[in-house]
C-alpha positions in Angstrom: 0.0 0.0 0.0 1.5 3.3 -1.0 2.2 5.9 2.1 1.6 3.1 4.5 4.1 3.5 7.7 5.7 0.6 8.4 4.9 -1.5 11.8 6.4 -4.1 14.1 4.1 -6.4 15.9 4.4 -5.9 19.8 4.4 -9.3 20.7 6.7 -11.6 18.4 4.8 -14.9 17.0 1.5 -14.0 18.3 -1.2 -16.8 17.4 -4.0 -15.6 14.8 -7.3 -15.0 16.7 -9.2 -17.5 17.4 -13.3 -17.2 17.4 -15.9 -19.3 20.0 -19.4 -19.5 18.7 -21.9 -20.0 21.2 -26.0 -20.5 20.8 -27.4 -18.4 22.9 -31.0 -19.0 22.0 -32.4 -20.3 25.0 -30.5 -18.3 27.4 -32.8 -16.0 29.7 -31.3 -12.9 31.4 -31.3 -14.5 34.3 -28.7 -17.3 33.2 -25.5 -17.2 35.0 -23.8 -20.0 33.3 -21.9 -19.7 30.3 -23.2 -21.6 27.2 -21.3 -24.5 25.5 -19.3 -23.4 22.4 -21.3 -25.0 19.1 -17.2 -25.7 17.6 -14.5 -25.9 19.2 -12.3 -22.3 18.7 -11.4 -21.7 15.2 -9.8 -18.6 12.8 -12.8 -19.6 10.5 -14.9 -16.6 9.5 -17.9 -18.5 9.4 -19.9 -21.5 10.4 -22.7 -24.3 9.0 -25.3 -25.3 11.5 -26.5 -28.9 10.4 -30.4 -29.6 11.5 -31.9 -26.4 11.4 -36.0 -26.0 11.7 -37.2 -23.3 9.2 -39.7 -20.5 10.6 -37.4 -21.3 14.6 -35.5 -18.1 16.0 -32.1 -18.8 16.3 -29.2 -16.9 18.2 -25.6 -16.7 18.5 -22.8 -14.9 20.1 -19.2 -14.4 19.7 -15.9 -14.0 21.9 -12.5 -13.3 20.5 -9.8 -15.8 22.1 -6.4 -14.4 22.1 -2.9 -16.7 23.2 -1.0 -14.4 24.6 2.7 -15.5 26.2 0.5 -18.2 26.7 -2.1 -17.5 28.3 -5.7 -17.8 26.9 -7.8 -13.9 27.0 -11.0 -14.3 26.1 -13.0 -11.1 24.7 -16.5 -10.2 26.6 -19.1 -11.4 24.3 -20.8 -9.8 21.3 -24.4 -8.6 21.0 -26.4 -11.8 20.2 -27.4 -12.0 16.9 -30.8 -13.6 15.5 -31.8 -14.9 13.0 -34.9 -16.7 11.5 -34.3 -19.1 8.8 -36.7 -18.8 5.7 -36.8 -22.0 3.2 -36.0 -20.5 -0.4 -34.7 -24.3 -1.7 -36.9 -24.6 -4.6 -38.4 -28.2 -5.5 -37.0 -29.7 -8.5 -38.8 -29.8 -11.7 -41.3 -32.6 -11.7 -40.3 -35.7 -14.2 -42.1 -38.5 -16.0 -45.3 -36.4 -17.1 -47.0 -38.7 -19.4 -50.8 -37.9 -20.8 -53.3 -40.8 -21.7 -56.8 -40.0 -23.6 -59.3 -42.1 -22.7 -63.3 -41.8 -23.8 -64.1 -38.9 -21.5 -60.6 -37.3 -20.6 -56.8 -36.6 -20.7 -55.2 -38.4 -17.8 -52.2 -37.5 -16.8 -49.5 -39.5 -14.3 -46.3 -38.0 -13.3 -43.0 -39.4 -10.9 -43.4 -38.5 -7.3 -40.5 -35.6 -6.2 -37.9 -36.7 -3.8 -38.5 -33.6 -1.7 -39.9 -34.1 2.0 -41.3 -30.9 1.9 -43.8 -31.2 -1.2 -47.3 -29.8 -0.6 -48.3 -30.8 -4.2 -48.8 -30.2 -7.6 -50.0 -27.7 -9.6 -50.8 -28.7 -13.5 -50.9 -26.6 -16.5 -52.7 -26.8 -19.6 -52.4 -24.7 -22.9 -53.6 -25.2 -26.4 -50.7 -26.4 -28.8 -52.0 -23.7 -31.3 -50.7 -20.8 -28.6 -48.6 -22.9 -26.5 -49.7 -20.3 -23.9 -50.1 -22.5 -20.4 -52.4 -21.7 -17.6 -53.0 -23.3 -14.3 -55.6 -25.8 -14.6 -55.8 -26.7 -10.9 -56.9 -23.8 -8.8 -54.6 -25.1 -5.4 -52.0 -28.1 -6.0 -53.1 -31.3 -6.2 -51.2 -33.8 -3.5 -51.8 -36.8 -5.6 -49.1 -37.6 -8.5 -52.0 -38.0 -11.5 -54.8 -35.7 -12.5 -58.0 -36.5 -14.6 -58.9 -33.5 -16.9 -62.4 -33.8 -18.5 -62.8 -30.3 -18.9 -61.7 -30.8 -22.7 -63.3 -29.7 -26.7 -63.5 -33.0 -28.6 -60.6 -33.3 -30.9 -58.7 -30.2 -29.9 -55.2 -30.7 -28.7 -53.9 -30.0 -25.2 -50.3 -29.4 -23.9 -49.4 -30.0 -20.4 -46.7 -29.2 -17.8 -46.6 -30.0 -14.0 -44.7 -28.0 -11.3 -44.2 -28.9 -7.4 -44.5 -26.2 -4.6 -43.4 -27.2 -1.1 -44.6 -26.5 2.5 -42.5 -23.3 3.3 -44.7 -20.3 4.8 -43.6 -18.5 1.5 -44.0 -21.8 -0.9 -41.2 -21.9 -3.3 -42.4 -23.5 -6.9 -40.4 -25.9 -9.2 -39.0 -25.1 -12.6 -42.1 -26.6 -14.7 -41.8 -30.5 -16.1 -41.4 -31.2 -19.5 -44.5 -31.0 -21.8 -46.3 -33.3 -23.2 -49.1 -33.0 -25.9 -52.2 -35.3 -26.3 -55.5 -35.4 -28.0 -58.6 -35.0 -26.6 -61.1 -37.5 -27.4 
């Protein structure tokens, strides 16, 4: 860096700082004890919590822990910091869309997602002529076929499924590949 004045550390072969995470999320104000770190103190600027609940509060603080000739210095802790985890993990695109015309209808079967979370389906239909495709179920369907009798004789019908999951704010799949049949 240009202009910069040099510098000589204080203390020769100082350790880099370490950091102690703790979850402080059920702690009351009337807690004396000090929680138990969620790692073991690391230089590591950040941290992956496994088994998290969507839509649950959760909060952590920090302290700095310095060797020092030595000894171990441990900073006060930091302001607890919340937060509350939102699901934005959007299902995959449903697979295996076939469509059957029988005497009355188009039925339509599809593969199941893998997802734990899926709240349904929700099927779209479109004319081939405009290829322009509409929601044909008004809320998603939790079964993995659909019967569409709701069809002009002859007239040809595209369709395309997509999954939307549980989350408060559902999250909706990229849509399946189409498929065309004749209505009968």
């Amino acid at each position: 860096v240009v202009g910069a004045l040099e510098s000589t550390s204080v203390l020769a072969g100082r350790e880099p700082s370490r950091y102690v995470l703790y979850d402080v999320t059920k702690l009351t104000t009337t807690d004396t004890a000090k929680p138990e770190p969620l790692r073991i103190p690391s230089t590591a600027l950040s941290f992956s919590e496994e088994g998290i609940t969507f839509g649950v509060r959760r909060c952590y603080a920090l302290r700095v822990l310095d060797v020092i000739q030595g000894f171990e210095i441990q900073s006060a802790e930091s302001v607890e910091s919340c937060i509350v985890p939102i699901d934005t993990f959007v299902p995959a695109a449903p697979t295996g869309l076939t469509a059957l015309a029988d005497d009355v209808a188009i039925n339509l079967t599809w593969d199941a997602n893998a997802e734990t979370d899926i709240a349904g389906y929700v099927v779209l239909r479109g004319r081939t002529t405009d290829a322009v495709l509409e929601p044909l179920t008004p809320e998603p369907v939790v079964e993995t076929t659909y019967r569409d009798t709701t069809l002009e004789p002859g007239e040809q019908y595209m369709y395309q499924v997509m999954a939307v999951d549980t989350a408060a704010f559902p999250n909706i799949s990229p849509p399946s590949e189409r498929v065309v049949e004749t209505a009968p």
